[in-house]
Structure formats: C-alpha cells, structure tokens
N, C-alpha and C positions, 0 to 999 in steps of 0.2 A: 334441251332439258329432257335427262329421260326419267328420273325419281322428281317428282313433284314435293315428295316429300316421306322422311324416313323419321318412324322413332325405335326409339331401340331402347325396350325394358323401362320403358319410361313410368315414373309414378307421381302421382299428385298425393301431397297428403297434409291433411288440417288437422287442427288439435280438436283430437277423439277421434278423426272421420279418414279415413283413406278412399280419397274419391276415384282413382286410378291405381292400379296393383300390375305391375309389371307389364306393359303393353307393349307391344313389337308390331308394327303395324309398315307396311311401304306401300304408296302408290304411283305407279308409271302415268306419264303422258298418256293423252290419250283415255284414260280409263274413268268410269262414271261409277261413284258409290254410295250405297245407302248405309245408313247406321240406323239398328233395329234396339229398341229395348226399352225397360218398363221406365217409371220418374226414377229418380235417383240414381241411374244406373251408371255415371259419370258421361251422358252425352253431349252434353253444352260443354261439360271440363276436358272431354277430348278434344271438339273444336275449337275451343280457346285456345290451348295449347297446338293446334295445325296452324291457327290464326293470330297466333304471335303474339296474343296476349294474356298471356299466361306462361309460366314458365316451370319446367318439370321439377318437384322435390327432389328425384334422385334420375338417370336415365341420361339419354343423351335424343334431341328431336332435331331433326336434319330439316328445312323447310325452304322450297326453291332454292337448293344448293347452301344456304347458310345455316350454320351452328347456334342456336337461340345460347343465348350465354354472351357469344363471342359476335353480332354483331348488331348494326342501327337497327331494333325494330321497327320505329319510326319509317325509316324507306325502307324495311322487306313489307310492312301494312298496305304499300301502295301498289304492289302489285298482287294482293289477293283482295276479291271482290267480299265484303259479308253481308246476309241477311238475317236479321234477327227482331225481337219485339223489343229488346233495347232499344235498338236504334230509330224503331218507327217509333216508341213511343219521345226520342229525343228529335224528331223531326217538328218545327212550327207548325200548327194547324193553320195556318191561316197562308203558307207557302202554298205557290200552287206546284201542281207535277211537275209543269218542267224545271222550274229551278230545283225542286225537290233531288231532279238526277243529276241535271246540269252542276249543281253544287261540290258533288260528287270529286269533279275535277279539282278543286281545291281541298278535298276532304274534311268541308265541313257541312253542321247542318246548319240549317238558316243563312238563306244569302245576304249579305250586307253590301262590301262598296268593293266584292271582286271585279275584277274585269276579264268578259267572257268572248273571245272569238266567234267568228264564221263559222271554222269549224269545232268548235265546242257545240255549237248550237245546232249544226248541223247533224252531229255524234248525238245527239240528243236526241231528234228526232228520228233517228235511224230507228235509235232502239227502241224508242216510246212505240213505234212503229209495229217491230219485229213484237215487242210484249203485248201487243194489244190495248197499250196505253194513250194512245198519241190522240186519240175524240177528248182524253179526261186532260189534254196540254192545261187548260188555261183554269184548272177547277182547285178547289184549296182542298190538300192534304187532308183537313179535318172532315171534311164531306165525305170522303171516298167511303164507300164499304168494306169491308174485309179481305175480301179476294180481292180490291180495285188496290188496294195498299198494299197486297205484298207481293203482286206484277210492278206496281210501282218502286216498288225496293227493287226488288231482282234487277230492273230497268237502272236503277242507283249505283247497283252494285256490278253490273257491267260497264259504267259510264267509261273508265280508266283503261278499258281492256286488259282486264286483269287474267294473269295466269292460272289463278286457282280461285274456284267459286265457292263458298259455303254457304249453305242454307239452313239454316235454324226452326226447324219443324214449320216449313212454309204453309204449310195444309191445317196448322192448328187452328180451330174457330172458324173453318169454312166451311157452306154450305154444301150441299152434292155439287150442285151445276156450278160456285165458283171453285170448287177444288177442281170437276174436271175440266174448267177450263182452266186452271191453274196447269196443272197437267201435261194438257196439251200443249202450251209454252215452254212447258220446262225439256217433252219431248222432241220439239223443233229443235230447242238449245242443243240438247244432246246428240243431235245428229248432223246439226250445221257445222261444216269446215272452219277450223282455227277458233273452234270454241274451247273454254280451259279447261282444264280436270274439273270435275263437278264432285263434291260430295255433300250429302243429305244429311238429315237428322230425320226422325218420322218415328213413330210409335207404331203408325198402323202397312202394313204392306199392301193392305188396298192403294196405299199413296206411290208407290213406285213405279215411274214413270217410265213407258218401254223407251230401249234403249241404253238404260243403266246396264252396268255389265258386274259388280261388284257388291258385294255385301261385308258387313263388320256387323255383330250381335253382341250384346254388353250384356253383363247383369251382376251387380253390387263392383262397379270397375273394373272389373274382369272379361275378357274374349271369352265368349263360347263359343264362337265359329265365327271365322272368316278366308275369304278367296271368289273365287267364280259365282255368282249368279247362281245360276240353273242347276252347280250341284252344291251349292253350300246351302241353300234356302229351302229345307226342309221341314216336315211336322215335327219331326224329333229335334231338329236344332233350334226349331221355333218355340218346344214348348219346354224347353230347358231353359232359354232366355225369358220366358212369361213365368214360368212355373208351372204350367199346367198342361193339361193334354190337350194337342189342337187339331185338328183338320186343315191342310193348306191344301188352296184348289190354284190354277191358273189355266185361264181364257184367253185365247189372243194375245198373248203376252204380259197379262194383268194378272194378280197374286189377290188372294183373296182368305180369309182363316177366320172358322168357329171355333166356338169349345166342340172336343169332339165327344157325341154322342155314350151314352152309358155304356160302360163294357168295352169301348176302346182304350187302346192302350199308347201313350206315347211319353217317350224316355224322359221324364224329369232330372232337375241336380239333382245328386248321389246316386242315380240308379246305375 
C-alpha cells in the first residue's frame, strides 16, 4: 500500500450548508497527520468520509485502494481503526476494558455470546499493555475517567490491526496531565514499527504529538494549508485558519500559539 488514501475535489454538501468545498487531499504509508481548525470547519465530515462512512456529494475518495461508491464499506470499515465520542458514548458502562477492546474483534459494542480466542485475548492485552490500560483490565467503562476512556478507545481501535487510524479530537475534555499522558501513547504509536497511517482531529497544536510529520488546516470546508509539518505549520497559516493573528512557538518538538500581541501582524482570509 503506498496511498492510504486519495480524494479528489471531493465535496459534502446539505441543504443550505456545504460542509466540504472541493478537497484534494492524499496520504502515503508511513505518514502521521493532524487536522487543524475552528467548530464547523468540516473536520468530523472529512473523517467520515476517510472513514467510509460517509459518502462525497460530488468528487471521487480513494480509501485503502478502493473507490467509496463502488465497493463493500461494510469490509473496507474493518480495516480502519476509529476513535470518537460517538462511539464511547455507545460503549455499556457497565463493560469493563478488556472486553470493551476485545469486542472490537467482532465490531461491536457490548459483548453478548461471541466467542473469543487465546489469541484475541492475548491481542488484547498486548495492547491494554502498550496504551497504559491493562491495571484498568477488569474496571467498568463507566468509571474510567476521561483520559482512562479515550486510551481505552485508541486500545479498541487498534484491537483489528487496522491499516489506517482516525482519531476524533482525542484530547477534548482532558485534563494537562491526562492529555500529556494521552500524548505520550499516541507518540510511542507514531514511532513504533508496522504501526498504520495515523490521522488526527485537534483544534489546539499544543495537542500534536512529536512524531506526526503532516498537517491539513480547514476553515468553513475549505484547505488553507496542507503538506510537511515543519513548513506548512505556520503563524500566518494558523491564523488564516482561526481568523486571527497568532504567535506559534515550538519546543522540543511541541507547537504552542497565543493571540499575538498589539501591533503584530499576521495574514488573515482576504489579505
């Protein structure tokens, strides 16, 4: 596999609302990317449509080599892993973690009267393992805390060994200390061997995890910038996607942005 996945000119569009306006987007093997921009900006409605559940108005979206249109999404679903607050909110509270991932393997939520192997259970606690989940094995879904549930998704949604990862603003509603240990998991992931294309959702670039090599910037459905990291991820591209003039700093590999001070200046739409 060398395109994980390609769309081309692709648009979404509802009656009154055009949630995607012409997107052309590819990502190779191998590559980690974030999606930057404000609410509304069509970022859940691009990864729906990466994620095969959703299907482009007009355009054409290439995803793990097949043609949305033209085949099963049913089995393309299974080999992309997703995290989102749909899905945790359709998880039982009263599941504990590990069937919570192990479930996974059948794709669904709530275990009933599957029947799970050695190694299913084994793949389970691999990963409970590698996420930092595997102390919370035997605790029910609804206890966990905020960062303990969406380690436990990511853990979910690796269960299959899935090609391609999505993540659905995984850092939203977390505290400092569980986003950066949210973080640091997602940084392991990114650099561990025969891990899948990873792409992000995120609002804030404090969230981007070293490692990522890739950005996409959205604002009313529309790309403002996308390609490389280090030279797409600018003040001036960042504050054409907020609207406003920003300061972006980076530390050690970490991204950081204020409003910028009285009297600076950084290029907004239309200028």
């Amino acid at each position: 596999m060398s395109s994980a996945f390609e769309l081309t000119r692709v648009s979404v569009v509802r009656p009154g609302k055009i949630l995607l306006n012409n997107i052309s987007w590819s990502v190779e093997a191998g590559e980690r990317w974030v999606i930057l921009g404000p609410n509304g900006a069509g970022k859940t409605t691009l990864m729906q449509v990466v994620g095969a559940t959703m299907f482009p108005s007009s355009g054409a979206a290439d995803v793990l080599g097949r043609r949305l249109g033209s085949v099963d999404v049913f089995d393309l679903r299974t080999r992309i892993g997703q995290t989102s607050t749909a899905i945790a909110e359709r998880i039982p509270p009263h599941e504990t973690v590990r069937d919570a991932v192990m479930s996974a393997a059948y794709a669904v939520l709530g275990r009933w009267r599957e029947q799970y192997d050695d190694e299913d259970e084994a793949r389970a606690e691999q990963i409970m393992g590698e996420l930092g989940v595997a102390r919370l094995a035997d605790r029910k879904f609804g206890t966990l805390s905020e960062g303990e549930r969406k380690r436990t998704l990511i853990a979910r949604a690796l269960m299959t060994d899935p090609e391609l990862l999505l993540l659905d603003e995984p850092g939203a509603g977390l505290d400092l200390g569980a986003r950066e240990d949210l973080l640091a998991s997602l940084e392991v992931l990114s650099e561990a061997d025969g891990s899948p294309v990873l792409v992000m959702v995120s609002h804030h670039v404090e969230e981007i995890p070293r490692g990522f090599t890739h950005v996409l910037m959205l604002r009313d459905g529309k790309v403002v910038a996308q390609g490389p990291l280090a030279e797409t991820l600018t003040a001036q591209a960042l504050g054409r996607t907020f609207g406003m003039r920003l300061e972006l700093s980076v530390d050690g590999g970490r991204y950081g942005a204020r409003r910028a001070a009285y009297g600076h200046r950084a290029d907004l739409p239309g200028r």
